[in-house]
C-alpha positions as CSV (number, residue, x, y, z in Angstrom):
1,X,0.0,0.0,0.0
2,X,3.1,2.0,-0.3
3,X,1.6,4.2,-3.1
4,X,-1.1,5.4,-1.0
5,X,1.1,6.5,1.7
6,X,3.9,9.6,2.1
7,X,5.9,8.1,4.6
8,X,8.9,10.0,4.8
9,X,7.9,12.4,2.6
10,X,8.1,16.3,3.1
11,X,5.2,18.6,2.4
12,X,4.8,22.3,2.3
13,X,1.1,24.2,2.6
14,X,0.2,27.8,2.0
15,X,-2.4,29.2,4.4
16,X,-2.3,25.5,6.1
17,X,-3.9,26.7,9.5
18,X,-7.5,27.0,9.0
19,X,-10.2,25.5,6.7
20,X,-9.0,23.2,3.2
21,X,-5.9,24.0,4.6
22,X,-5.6,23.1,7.7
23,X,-7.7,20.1,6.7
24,X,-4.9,19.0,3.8
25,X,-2.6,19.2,7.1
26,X,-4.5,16.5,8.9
27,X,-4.4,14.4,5.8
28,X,-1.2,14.3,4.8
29,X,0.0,14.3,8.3
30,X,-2.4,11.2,9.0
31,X,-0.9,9.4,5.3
32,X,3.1,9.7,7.3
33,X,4.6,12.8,5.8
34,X,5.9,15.6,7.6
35,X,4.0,18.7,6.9
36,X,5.3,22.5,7.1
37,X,2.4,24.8,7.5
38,X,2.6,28.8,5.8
39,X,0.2,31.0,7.8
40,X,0.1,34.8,7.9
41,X,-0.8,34.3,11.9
42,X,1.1,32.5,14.4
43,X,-1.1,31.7,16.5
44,X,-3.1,29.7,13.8
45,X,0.7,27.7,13.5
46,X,0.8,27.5,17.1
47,X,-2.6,25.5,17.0
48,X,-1.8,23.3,14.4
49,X,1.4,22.2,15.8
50,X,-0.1,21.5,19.0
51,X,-2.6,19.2,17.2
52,X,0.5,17.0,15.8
53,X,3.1,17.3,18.1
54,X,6.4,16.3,16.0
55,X,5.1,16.1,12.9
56,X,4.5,19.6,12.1
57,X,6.3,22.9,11.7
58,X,5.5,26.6,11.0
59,X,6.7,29.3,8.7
60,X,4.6,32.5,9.6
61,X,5.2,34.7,6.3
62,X,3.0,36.5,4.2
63,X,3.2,34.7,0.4
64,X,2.4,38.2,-1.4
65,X,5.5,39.3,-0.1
66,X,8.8,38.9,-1.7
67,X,10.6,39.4,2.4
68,X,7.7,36.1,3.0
69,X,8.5,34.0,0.8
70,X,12.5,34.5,1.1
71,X,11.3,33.4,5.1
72,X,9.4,30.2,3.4
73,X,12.3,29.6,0.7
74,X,15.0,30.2,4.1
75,X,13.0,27.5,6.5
76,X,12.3,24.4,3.2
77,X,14.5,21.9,3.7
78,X,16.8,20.9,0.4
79,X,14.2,18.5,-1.1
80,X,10.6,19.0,-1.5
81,X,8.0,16.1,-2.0
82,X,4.6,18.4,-2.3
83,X,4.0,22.2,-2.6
84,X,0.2,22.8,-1.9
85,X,-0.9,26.5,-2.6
86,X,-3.9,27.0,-0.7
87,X,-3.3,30.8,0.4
88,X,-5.8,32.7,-1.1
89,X,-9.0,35.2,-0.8
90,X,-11.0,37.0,-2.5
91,X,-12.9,40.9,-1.9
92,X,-16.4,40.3,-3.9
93,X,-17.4,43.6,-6.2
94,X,-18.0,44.6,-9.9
95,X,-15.1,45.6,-12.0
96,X,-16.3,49.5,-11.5
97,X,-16.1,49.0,-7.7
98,X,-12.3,47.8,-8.0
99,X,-9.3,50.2,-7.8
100,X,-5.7,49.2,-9.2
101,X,-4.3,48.4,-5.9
102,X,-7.6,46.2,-4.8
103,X,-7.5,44.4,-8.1
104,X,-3.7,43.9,-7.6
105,X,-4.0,42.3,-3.9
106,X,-6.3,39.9,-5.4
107,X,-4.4,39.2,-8.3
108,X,-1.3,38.7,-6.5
109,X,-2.5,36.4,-3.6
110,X,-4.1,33.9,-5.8
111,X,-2.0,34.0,-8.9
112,X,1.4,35.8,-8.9
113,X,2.6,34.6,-5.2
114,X,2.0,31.0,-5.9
115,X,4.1,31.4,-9.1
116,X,6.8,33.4,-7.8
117,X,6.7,30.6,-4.7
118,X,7.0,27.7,-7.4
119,X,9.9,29.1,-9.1
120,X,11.8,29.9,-5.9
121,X,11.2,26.2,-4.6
122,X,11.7,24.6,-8.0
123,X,15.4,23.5,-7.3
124,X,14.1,22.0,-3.9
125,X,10.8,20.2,-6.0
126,X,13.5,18.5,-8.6
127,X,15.5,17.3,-6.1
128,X,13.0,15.4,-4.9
129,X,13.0,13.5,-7.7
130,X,8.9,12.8,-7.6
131,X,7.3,16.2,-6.6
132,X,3.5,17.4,-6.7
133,X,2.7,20.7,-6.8
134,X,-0.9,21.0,-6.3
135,X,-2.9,24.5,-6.7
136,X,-5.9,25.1,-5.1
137,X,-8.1,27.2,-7.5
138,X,-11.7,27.7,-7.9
139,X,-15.0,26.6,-10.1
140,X,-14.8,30.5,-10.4
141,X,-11.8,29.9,-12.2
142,X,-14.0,27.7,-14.7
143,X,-17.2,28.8,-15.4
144,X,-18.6,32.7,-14.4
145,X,-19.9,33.5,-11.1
146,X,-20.5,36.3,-8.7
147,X,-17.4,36.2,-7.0
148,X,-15.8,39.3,-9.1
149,X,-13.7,39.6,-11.8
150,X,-10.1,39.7,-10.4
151,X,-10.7,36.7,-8.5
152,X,-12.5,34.3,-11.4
153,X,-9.6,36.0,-13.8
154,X,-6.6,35.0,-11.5
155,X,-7.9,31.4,-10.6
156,X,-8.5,30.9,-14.6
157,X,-5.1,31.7,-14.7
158,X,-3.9,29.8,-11.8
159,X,-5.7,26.7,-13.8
160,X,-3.6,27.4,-17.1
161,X,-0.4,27.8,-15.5
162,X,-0.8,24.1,-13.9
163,X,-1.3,23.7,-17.7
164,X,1.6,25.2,-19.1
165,X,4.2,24.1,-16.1
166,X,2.7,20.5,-16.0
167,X,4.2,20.5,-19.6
168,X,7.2,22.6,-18.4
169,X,8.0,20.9,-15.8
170,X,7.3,17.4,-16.7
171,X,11.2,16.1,-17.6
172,X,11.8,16.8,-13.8
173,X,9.8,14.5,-12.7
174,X,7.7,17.2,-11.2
175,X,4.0,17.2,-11.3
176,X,1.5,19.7,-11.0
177,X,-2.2,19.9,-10.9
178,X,-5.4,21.9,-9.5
179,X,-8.2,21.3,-7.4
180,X,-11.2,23.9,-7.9
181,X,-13.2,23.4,-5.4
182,X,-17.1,25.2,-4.8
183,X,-18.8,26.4,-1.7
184,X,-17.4,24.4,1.5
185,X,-18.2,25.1,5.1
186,X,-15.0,27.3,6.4
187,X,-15.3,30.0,8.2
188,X,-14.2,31.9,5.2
189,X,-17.7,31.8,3.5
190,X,-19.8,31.1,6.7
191,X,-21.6,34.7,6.6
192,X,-22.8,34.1,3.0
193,X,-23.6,30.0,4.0
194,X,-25.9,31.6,7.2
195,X,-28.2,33.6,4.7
196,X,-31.0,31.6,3.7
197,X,-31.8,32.7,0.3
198,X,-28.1,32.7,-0.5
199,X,-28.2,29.0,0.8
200,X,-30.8,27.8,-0.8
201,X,-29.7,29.1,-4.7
202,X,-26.2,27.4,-3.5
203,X,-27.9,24.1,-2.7
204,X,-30.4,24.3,-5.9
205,X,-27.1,24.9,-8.1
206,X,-25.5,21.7,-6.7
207,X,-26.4,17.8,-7.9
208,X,-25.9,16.8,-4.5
209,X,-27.5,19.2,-2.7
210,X,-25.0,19.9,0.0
211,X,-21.8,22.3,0.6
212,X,-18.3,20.6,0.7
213,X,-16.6,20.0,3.9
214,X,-13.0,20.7,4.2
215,X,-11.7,17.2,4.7
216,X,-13.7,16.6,1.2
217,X,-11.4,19.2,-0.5
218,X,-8.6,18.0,1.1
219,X,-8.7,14.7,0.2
220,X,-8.9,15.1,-3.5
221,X,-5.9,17.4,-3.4
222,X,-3.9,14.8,-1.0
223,X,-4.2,12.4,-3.5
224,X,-2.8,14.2,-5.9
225,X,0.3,14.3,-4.1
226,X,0.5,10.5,-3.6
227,X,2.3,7.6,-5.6
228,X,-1.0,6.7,-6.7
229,X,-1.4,9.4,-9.3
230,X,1.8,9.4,-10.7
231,X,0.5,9.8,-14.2
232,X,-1.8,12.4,-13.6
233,X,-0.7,16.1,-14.3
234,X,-1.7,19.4,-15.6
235,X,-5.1,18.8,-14.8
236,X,-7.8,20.8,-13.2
237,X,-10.1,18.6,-11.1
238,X,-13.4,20.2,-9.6
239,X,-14.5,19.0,-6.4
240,X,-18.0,20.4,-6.4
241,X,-20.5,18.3,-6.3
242,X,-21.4,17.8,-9.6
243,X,-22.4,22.3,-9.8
244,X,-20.4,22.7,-12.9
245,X,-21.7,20.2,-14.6
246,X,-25.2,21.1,-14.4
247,X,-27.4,22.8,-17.5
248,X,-30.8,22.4,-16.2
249,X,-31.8,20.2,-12.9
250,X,-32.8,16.9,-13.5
251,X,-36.1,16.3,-14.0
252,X,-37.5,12.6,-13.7
């Protein structure tokens, strides 16, 4: 069973201290690897490492800046199994609501820092010899919804630069792949989950008429990282419950 375990592996995840992120932390600790967890708070570290005592460190750095992500590049170790970008957030408006610098935190949170991040822990990926990079996008990022233009724009793009450094990357023996998840009960989207009629379209939208939890989300992107996909890269995979799928509900 070898292939569906990371024992001895090394993992790094962005914005790994609360919700799909702290949640890929459980995972991949539970599946044996060691896990190194990015958070802008240290007291969200501080929690996590007290949850897996040994198996665990923490980086507090801010991956939109270049000082962070020296910190991050600083603490890695010299090889690198998995990179999971999970950092990332989103301010909802219309393009006419947006100034530059708003449109450019957005952009560079969940576009620009994971690819600057990539490129500065790319010698540590190859000399892993088998490494996943997995990006945590968005369904936003593949069909249009209300969640603003900079933020569908940048996870589009996050989705066609696994593309483009799946096929890059690929004679390194480095993979990479995203996971686009939809609504999932964090306490990032809790105030739009706890309005009823916001709710209810989210739950009419979806096949299987529930929100994601975390662990769901984290799962898929976990096992991405593992021996057992080893021929799977520069894919997109949406973990949504069947939402972009659906045309019209199903009518019996």
């Amino acid at each position: 069973m070898s292939s569906w375990r990371l024992d001895g592996k090394t993992a790094l995840v962005t914005g790994g201290s609360k919700g799909i992120g702290r949640a890929v932390v459980d995972e991949l600790v539970a599946l044996g690897a060691h896990v190194i967890v990015v958070a802008r708070s240290q007291a969200g570290i501080d929690e996590t490492l007290a949850a897996h005592p040994g198996k665990v460190t923490g980086i507090a750095a801010d991956v939109t800046s270049a000082a962070g992500r020296a910190r991050i590049v600083g603490a890695a170790p010299a090889t690198l199994d998995v990179l999971v970008h999970n950092a990332g957030g989103n301010i909802r408006r219309p393009l006419t609501g947006y100034d530059d610098e708003t449109i450019a935190q957005i952009v560079s949170l969940n576009l620009l820092s994971p690819l600057s991040l990539s490129r500065e822990l790319h010698g540590r990926l190859v000399a892993a010899g088998q490494a996943s990079v997995i990006h945590v996008g968005s369904v936003a990022g593949i069909i249009a919804l209300g969640t603003g233009v900079a933020y569908g724009a940048a996870k589009a793009g996050l989705a066609q630069a696994t593309r483009t450094l799946a096929l890059e990357w690929a004679s390194t023996g480095i993979r990479v792949n995203t996971v686009a998840p939809w609504y999932t009960r964090t306490d990032l989207v809790a105030p739009v989950l706890a309005q009823p009629k916001r709710l209810e379209a989210i739950l009419a939208r979806t096949p299987l008429g529930r929100v994601a939890e975390p662990v769901e989300v984290a799962r898929a992107i976990v096992f991405l990282a593992l021996p057992a996909a080893s021929y799977i890269t520069g894919q997109c995979l949406a973990v949504d419950g069947g939402m972009s799928i659906q045309g019209l509900p199903y009518a019996p």
